[in-house]
C-alpha positions as CSV (number, residue, x, y, z in Angstrom):
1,X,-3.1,3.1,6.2
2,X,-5.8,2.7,8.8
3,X,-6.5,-1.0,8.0
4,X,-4.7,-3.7,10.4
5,X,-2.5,-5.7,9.0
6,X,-1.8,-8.3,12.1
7,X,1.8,-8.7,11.0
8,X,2.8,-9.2,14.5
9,X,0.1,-11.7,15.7
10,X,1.3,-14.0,13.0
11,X,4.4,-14.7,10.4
12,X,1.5,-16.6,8.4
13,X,0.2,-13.3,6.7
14,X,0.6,-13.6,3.0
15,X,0.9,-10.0,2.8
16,X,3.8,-10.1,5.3
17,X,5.6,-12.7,3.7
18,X,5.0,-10.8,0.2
19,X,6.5,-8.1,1.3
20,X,9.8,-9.9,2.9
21,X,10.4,-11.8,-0.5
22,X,10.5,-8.9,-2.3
23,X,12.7,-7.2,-0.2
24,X,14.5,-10.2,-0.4
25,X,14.5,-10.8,-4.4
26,X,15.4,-6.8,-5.0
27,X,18.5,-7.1,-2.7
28,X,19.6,-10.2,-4.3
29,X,18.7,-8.1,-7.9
30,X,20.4,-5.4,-7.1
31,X,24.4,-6.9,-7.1
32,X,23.1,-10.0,-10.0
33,X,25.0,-10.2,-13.0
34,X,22.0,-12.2,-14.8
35,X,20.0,-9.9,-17.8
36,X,16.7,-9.1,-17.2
37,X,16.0,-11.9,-20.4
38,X,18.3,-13.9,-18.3
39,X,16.6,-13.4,-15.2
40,X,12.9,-14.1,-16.4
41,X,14.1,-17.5,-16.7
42,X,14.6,-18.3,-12.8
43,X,12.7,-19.5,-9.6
44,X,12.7,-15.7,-8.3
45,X,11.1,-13.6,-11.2
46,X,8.4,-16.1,-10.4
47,X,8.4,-15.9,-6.6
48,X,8.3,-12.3,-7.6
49,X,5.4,-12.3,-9.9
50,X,3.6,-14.3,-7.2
51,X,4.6,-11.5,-4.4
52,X,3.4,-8.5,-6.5
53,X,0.2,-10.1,-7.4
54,X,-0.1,-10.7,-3.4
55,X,0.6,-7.2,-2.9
56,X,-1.5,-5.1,-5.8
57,X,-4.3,-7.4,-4.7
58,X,-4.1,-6.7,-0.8
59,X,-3.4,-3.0,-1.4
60,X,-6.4,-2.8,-4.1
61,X,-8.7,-3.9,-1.6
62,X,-7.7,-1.7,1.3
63,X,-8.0,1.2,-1.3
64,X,-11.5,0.3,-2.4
65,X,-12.5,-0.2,1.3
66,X,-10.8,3.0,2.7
67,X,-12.4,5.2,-0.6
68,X,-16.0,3.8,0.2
69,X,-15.3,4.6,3.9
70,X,-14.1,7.9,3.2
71,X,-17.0,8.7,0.9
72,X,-19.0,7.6,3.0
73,X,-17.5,10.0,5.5
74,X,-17.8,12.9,3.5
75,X,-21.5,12.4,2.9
76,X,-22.2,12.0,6.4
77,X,-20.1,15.0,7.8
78,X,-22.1,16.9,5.1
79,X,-25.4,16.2,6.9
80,X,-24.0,16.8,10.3
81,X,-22.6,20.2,9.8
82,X,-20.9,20.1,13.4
83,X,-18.5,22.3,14.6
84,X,-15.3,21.2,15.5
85,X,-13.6,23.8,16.6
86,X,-10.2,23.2,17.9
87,X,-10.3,19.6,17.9
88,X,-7.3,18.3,15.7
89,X,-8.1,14.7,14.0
90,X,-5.7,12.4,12.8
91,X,-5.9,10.8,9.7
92,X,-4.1,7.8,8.5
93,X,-1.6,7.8,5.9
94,X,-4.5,6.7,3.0
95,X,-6.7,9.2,4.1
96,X,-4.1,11.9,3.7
97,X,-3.8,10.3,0.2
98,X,-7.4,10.3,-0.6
99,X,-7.6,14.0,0.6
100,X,-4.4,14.6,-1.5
101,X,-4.9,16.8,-5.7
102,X,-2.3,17.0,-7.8
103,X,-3.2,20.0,-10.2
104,X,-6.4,20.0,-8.8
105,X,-7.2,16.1,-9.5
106,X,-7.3,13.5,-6.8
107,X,-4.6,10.6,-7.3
108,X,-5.7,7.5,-9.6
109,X,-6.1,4.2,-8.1
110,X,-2.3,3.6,-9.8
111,X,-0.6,6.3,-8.5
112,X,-2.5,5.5,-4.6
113,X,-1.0,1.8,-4.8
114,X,2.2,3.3,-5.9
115,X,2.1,5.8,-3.1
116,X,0.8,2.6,-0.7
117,X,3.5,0.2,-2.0
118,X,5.9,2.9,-1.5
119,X,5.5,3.8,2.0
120,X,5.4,-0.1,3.2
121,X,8.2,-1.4,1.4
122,X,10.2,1.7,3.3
123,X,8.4,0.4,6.5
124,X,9.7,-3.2,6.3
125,X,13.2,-1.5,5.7
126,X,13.6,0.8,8.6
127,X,13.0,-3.0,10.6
């Protein structure tokens, strides 16, 4: 996403341990018998209430950081007007999805957490 995350320096990151209970709380969800009424009613749909707030706050503020960065960007490649030729720069995954229309409009802030929440969840998985 172009922001570090430290989820190897420590096992303390809130962030990181989010993202491990909800893996942990949709595996466990997936073979449940309870109904979602049911299942309002226990320890986890409040562990995972807790999580997601977690992780729409953490990914919110990345997104507003890494939009002011990128407009910032645009402004000042705009006054610099270099030429580039033939060098190739990589952008990180937000940037891509900054960068990204759909039908000519750039993705809401919903549909760039989505996108975000999305791509890290898979991440933890492939661990």
């Amino acid at each position: 996403m172009g922001v570090k995350i430290h989820a190897l320096d420590s096992g303390n990151s809130q962030y990181v341990k989010s993202i491990k209970d909800m893996c942990n709380i949709v595996a466990d969800r997936v073979f449940s018998y309870l109904s979602p009424r049911l299942y309002m009613l226990t320890s986890n749909y409040y562990k995972e209430k807790r999580a997601l707030r977690i992780i729409h706050k953490h990914v919110d503020a990345v997104i507003s950081q890494r939009i002011e960065e990128h407009n910032q960007k645009a402004k000042k490649s705009e006054s610099s007007q270099a030429d580039d030729f033939g060098v190739k720069k990589r952008l990180a995954f937000l940037d891509m999805l900054l960068d990204a229309r759909i039908d000519g409009k750039p993705l809401s802030r919903k549909e760039l957490r989505d996108e975000v929440n999305t791509f890290m969840f898979e991440v933890t998985e492939a661990d």
